[in-house]
C-alpha positions in Angstrom: 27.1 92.2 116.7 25.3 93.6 119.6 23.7 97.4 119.7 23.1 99.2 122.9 19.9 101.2 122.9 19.0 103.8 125.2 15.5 104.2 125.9 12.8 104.7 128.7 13.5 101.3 130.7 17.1 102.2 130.6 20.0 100.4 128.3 18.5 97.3 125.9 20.7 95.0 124.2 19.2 94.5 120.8 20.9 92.2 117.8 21.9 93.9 114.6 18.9 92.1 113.1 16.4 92.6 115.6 15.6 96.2 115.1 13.2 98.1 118.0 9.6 99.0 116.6 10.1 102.2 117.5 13.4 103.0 115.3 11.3 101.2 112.6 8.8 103.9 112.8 11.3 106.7 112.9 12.9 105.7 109.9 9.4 105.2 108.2 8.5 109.0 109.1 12.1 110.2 108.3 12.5 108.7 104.7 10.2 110.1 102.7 11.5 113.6 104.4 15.0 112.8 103.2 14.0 112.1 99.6 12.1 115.3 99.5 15.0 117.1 100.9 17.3 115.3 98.2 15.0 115.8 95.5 15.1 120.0 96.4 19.1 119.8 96.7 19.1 118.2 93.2 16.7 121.1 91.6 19.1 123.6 93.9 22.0 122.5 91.6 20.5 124.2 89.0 20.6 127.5 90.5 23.4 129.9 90.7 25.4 129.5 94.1 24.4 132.8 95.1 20.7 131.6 94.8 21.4 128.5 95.8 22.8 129.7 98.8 19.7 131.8 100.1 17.3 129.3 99.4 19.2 127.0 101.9 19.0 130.0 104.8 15.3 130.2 103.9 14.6 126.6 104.5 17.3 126.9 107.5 15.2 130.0 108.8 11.6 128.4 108.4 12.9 124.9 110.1 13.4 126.4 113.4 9.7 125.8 113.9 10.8 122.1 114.0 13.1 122.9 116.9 12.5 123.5 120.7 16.3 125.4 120.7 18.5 127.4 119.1 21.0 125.0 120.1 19.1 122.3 118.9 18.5 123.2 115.9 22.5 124.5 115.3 23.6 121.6 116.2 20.9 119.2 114.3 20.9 121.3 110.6 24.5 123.2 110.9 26.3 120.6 109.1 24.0 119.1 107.1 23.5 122.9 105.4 27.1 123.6 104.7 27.4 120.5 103.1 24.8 120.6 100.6 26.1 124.5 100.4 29.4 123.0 99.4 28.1 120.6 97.3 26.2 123.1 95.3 29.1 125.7 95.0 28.1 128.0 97.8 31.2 129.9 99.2 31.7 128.0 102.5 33.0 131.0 104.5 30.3 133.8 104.3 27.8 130.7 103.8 28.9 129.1 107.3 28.6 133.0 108.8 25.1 133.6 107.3 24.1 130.2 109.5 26.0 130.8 112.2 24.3 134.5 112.3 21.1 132.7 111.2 20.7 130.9 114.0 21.1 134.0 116.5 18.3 136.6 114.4 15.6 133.9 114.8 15.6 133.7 118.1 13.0 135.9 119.4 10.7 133.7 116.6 9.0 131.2 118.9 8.1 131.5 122.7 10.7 128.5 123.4 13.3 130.2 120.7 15.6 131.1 123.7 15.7 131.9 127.3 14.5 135.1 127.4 11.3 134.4 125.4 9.9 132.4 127.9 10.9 135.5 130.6 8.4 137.4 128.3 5.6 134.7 127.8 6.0 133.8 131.3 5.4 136.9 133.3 2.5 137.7 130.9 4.6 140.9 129.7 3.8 139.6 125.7 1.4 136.7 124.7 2.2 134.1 122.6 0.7 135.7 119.6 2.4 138.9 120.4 5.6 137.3 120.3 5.2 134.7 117.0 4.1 138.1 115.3 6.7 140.3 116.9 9.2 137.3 116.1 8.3 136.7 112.5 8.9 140.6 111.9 12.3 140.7 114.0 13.2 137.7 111.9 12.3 139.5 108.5 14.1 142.8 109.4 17.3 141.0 110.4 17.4 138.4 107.5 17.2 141.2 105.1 19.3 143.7 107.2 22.5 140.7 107.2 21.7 140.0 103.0 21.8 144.2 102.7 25.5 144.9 105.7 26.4 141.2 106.2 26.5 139.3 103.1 28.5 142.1 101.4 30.6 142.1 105.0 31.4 138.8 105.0 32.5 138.9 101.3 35.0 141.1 102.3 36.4 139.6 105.2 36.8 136.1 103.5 38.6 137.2 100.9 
């Protein structure tokens, strides 16, 4: 069985056995993450959903330093979220809406967040500190402004 890897010299042919240093590496760095992040779900299960269920937008919420996107990040945690939500009970619906919303009131966080932060890094009109502080208080507000109006919304519309 042959794999084709994509890299910087274009597309390698590499044997199911032969595996590229570099993928070694990755999945060096990457396990010990993954056992960490199973080790939390497992102590999650403990929790009420409800509880369970904001501590997973928390970590969602403070992972988007990891990311150079919105998009990015959506598309890299979105589904791995709602399936440890499911797993521990959260209701899927206003669970998938508090991501999904999630994803949008953290964008003014970093100056790469979205578009229009670079706009207002760029042109000098906010510096970089201005907008990680400015971000980090937009964030707050909104996070607890959507637990306060959209939580309870969302309730209601699922039912």
């Amino acid at each position: 069985m042959n794999l084709i890897v994509a890299g910087k010299g274009g597309a390698v042919n590499r044997s199911a056995t032969g595996i590229d240093p570099a993928a070694r590496e990755f999945a060096g760095w990457v396990e010990p993450h993954l056992t960490a992040m199973a080790r939390l779900a497992a102590r999650l299960g403990g929790l009420p959903a409800a509880a369970a269920g904001l501590a997973l937008l928390l970590a969602y919420v403070l992972l988007h330093y990891l990311f150079v996107s919105q998009t990015a990040h959506l598309l890299a945690l979105l589904g791995v979220f709602l399936d440890v939500g499911a797993k521990l009970g959260v209701p899927l619906a206003p669970f998938a809406f508090l991501l999904l919303f999630a994803t949008n009131f953290f964008s003014a966080n970093t100056p790469q967040g979205s578009s229009a932060n670079l706009l207002f890094v760029g042109s000098g009109y906010l510096t970089q500190k201005e907008l990680y502080r400015l971000g980090t208080l937009t964030t707050a507000v909104l996070f607890v402004l959507y637990l306060v109006v959209g939580v309870p919304w969302t309730l209601f519309v699922a039912r």
